[in-house]
N, C-alpha and C positions, 0 to 999 in steps of 0.2 A: 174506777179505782185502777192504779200502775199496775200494773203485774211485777213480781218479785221478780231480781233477775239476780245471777249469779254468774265467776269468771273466775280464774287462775289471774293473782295478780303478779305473779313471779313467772320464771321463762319454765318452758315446760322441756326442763332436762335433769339431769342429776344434781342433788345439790342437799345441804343436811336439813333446809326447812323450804316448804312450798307454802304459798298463803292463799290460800281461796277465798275469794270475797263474795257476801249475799247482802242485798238492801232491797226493801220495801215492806209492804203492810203485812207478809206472810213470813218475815224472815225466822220468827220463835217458832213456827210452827213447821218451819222446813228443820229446825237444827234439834225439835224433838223428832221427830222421824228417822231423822239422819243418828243420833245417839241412842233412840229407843229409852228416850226417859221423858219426864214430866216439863214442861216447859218454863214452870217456876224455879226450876233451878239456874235461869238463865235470866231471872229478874236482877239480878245483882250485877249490877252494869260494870263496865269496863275490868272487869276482873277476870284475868286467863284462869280457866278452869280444865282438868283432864279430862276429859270424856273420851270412850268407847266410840269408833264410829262405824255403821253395822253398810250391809248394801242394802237391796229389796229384798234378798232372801234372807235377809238374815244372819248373814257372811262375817266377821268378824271382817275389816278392810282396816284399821288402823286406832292407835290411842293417837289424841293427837290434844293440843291447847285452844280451846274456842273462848273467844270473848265476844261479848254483845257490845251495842249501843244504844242507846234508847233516841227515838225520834227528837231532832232538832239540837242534838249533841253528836252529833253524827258526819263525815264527811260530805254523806249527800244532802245532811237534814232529814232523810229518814233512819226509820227502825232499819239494822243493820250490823250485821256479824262478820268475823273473821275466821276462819278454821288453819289453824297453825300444823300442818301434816308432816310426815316425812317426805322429802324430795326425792323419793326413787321412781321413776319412770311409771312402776305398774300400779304403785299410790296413787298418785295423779289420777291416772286414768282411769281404775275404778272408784274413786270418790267422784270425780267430775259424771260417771259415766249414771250414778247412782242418782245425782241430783239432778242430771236432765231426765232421768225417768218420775220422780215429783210433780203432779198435772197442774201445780198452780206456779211451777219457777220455768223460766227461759235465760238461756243463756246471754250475755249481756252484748252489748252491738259494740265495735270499736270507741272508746271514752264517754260509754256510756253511765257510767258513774259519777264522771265529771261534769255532763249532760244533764242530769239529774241535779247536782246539785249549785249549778246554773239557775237552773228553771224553779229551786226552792229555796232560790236569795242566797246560798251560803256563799257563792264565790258571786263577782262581777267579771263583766267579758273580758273584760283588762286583765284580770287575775288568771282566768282561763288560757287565755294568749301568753299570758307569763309562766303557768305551771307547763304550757304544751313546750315552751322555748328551754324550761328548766328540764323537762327531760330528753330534751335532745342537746345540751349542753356539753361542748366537748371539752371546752377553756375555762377557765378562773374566770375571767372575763362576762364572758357568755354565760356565767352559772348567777355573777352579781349584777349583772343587768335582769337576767330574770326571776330572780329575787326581788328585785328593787320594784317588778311589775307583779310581782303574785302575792308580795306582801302588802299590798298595797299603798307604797309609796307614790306610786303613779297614780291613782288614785285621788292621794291624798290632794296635791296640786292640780289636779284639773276641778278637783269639787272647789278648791279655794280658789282658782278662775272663774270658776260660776257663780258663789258668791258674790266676790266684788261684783260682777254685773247686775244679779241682782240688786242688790243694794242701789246700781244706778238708777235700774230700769224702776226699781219702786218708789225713787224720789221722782223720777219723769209721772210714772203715771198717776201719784198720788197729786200733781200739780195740772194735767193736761184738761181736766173739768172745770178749772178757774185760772186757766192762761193768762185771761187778760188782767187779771187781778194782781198776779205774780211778775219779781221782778229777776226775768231768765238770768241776769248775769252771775247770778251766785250758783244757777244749777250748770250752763255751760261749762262754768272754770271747772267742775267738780266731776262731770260728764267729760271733757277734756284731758283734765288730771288721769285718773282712773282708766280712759282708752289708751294714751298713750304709753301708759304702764305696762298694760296687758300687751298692746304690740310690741313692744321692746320682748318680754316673752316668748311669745309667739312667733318672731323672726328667728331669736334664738336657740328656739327648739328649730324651725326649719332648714336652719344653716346648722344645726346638728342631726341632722336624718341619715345623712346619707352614711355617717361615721354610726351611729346607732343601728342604722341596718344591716351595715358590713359586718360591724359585730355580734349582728345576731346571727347572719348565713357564712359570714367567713371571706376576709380579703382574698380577691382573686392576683394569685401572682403566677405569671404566662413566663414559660420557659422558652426564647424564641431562638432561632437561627441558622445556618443553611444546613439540610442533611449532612450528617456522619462529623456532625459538630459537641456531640456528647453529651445531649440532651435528657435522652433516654438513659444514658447510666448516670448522671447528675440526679434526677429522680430516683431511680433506685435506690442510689446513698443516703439521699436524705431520708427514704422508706428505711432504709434499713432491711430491705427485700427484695426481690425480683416483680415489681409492678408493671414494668415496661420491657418488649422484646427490645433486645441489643444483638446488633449483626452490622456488619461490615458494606451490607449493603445499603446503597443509599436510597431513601424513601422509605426503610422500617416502618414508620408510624406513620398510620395512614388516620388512624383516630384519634382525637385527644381523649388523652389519659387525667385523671384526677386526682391526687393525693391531699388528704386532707393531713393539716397538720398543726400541731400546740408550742408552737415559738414563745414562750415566757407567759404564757396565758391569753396571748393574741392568736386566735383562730385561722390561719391561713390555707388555702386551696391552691396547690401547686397544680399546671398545668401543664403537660407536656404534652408541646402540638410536634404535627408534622413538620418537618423540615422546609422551611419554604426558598423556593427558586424556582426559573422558567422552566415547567414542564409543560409535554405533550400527551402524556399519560392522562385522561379524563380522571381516573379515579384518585391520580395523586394529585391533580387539582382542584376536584372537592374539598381533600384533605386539608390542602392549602388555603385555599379561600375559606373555608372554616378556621383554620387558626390565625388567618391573621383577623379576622371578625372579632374574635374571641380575645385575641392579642390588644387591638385596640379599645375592646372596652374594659380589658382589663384595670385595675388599682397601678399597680407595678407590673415592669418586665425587666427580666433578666436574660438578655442579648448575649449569646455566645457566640462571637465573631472578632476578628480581627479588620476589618473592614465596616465599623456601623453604618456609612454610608450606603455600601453596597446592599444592605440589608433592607432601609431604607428605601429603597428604590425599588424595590420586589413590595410595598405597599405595605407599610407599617410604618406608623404616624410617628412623628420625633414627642416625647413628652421629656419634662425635668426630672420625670422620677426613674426612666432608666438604669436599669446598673447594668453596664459595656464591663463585659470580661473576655479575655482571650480564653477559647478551649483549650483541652488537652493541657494542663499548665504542667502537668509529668512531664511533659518535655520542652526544651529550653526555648525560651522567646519573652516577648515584652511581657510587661506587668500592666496593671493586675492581671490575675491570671485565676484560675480553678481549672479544677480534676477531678470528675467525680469518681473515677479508678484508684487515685491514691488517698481523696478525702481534702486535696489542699484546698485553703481559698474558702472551705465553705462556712467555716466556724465565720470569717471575715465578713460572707454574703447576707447571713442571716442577722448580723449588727446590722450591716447596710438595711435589709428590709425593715426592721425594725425602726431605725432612724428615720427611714423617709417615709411610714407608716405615721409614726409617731409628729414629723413635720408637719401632716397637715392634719393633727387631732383636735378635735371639737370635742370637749365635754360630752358625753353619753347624753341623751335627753328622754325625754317620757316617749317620744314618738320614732317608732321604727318599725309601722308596717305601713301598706300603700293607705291604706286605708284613714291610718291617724295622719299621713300627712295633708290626704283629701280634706278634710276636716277643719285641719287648720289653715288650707289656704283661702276655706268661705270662710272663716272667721275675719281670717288677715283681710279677703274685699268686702265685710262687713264694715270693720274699723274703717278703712276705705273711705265709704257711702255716708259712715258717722262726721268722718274730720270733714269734709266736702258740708254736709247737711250744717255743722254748726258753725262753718262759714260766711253762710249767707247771711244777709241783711236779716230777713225772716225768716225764724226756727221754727220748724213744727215741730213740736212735740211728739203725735204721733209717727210721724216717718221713724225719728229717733228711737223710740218704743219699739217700732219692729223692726229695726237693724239689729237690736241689742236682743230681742227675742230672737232672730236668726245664730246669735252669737251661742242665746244659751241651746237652744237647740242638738247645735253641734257637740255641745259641750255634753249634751246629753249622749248623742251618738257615741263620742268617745268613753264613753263610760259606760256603753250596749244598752243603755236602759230605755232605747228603740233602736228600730230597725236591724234586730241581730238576726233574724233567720238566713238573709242573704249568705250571711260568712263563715255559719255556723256546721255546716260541711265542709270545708275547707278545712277551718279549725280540729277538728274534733277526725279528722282523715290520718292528723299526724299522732294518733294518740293511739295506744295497745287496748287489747281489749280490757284487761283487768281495771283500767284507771278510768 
């Protein structure tokens, strides 16, 4: 049997309600203890109730609103409660401190609640993957993409992919014990029809990955160009803070700096590298050969020089999506121009990243981690081996059978309903203990 376990699902700081969360077989019998009343009063499900809540001595420690849940109506699928307390620091601490002294509860492991109700069907891996990306969601964006995967919308289109193949696979094999009897051309056209469908799909989710992905971790845009170029306070401004040191001397940044930020609901990751030019300084040439690494695999750059050539040639690749600006534009010279001291230029830069963000946008698709793209590219050299196989003169049937079995397979994988132990640390790393 599980052991009950229990966790602060709110942050453990000041605030007018703290939630504590309990799930498993002992959860009525931890929240009679904990109130010092009959445990029947906690039969009447989802209904917040006031109750007393005492320590082990005894202690009066807080009134607070408890509601149950009765197994399989539950988030985890099991028996499972809420304790609704005040958020002041030493509530917390002596409720939390009260329940790990109970010999049959343990405190809960990082997304161990969501672990749980994994493992008791309530959620699929897909929806796991989607609640972990909804709450780390900074953007509009990145909150309706993982919506779209914990509601199960993703879901819903990968089960309706595997269908159709069923449905192939079970005319194949409902026919391959009397092959010679059957006349293949009515089952190839329909074996044909149906694969080519599904790869038109299946391409088009993969030529949408890489925009799906960016939108889940955030487009990288690299603020590039030679030291004491205004790099560092161009970030600042757009902080709105002091993120990066600013000085007069050149080589300040010797590390890239991060800023994330919420452009219209588009996720973006500002980058402010080191200044790059020929040094002899070892450690401002790590600096360097880091940013321009980092510069070229970036989404966009934005180039602060008067010279992109010159910049160029210090080892940073020409792309289309550049945006070449003159620094320091507070003071007089060619156009465009930006200033991150006076703020000009920048209202202008962030259209710019937007438009050319937007220039190369693919529709969001169901797949955007490494793993759903794996997936789908042994399906896509599944279809492969199919159009090849009902090519030939002579079809076997079986070959067919297990290409299309390989197909549904994967289809399984994408939907966790195997091989999910591998990922399932990873996953479940990004999540708080309470959830």
């Amino acid at each position: 049997m599980k052991k009950t376990i229990f966790a602060l699902s709110t942050p453990e700081s000041v605030s007018a309600i703290a939630v504590i969360r309990i799930s498993g077989p002992d959860t009525l019998n931890a929240l009679g203890i904990l109130c010092r009343c009959n445990i029947t009063s906690f039969k009447k499900k989802r209904t917040l109730t006031l109750k007393k809540i005492y320590s082990s001595d005894n202690s009066l420690l807080d009134e607070a609103l408890v509601v149950s849940f009765e197994e399989n109506k539950s988030f985890t699928n099991e028996q499972m409660a809420e304790l609704h307390i005040h958020g002041s620091i030493i509530v917390i601490k002596t409720v939390m401190e009260t329940l790990s002294k109970i010999s049959f509860l343990r405190q809960a492991f990082p997304g161990e609640f969501t672990q749980r109700a994994l493992e008791n069907n309530k959620l699929s891996l897909t929806q796991v993957e989607g609640l972990s990306d909804l709450l780390q969601a900074e953007t509009e964006y990145q909150q309706k993409q993982a919506l779209d995967t914990y509601t199960g919308k993703t879901n819903k289109k990968i089960i309706k992919w595997k269908n159709d193949v069923l449905k192939i696979l079970s005319l194949i094999e409902a026919n391959i014990d009397f092959y010679e009897d059957v006349d293949d051309t009515n089952i190839i056209k329909n074996v044909t029809k149906s694969i080519l469908c599904l790869e038109k799909d299946l391409i088009k989710e993969k030529k949408g990955f890489k925009f799906s992905e960016s939108l889940r971790s955030g487009f990288i845009v690299s603020i590039v160009g030679k030291p004491n170029s205004g790099k560092s306070t161009l970030i600042n401004k757009l902080a709105k803070r002091n993120v990066a040191i600013t000085s007069r001397i050149s080589g300040t940044t010797r590390d890239i700096i991060e800023l994330r930020y919420n452009l219209d609901g588009i996720p973006i990751v500002f980058l402010d590298t080191a200044g790059i030019r020929k040094s002899k300084n070892k450690i401002e040439k790590i600096g360097i050969s880091k940013s321009l690494k980092k510069a070229n695999k970036s989404h966009l750059r934005v180039i602060l020089s008067e010279n992109i050539e010159e910049v160029l040639s210090l080892g940073l690749k020409k792309s289309s999506l550049d945006i070449v600006l003159r620094p320091k534009g507070d003071l007089k010279g060619s156009e465009p121009s930006i200033s991150g001291k006076t703020g000009k230029g920048i209202e202008n830069l962030l259209q710019q990243i937007k438009e050319k963000l937007y220039s190369k946008k693919i529709t969001s698709t169901v797949i955007n981690r490494t793993r759903h793209l794996e997936r789908v590219n042994i399906c896509i050299n599944n279809i492969n081996n199919i159009k090849e196989l009902v090519s030939r003169d002579l079809i076997e049937l079986e070959l067919l059978a297990n290409e299309l079995r390989g197909i549904i397979l994967n289809f399984d994988g994408l939907l966790g309903l195997i091989d999910t132990e591998s990922m399932l640390g990873e996953i479940f790393s990004n999540f708080c203990i309470g959830k």
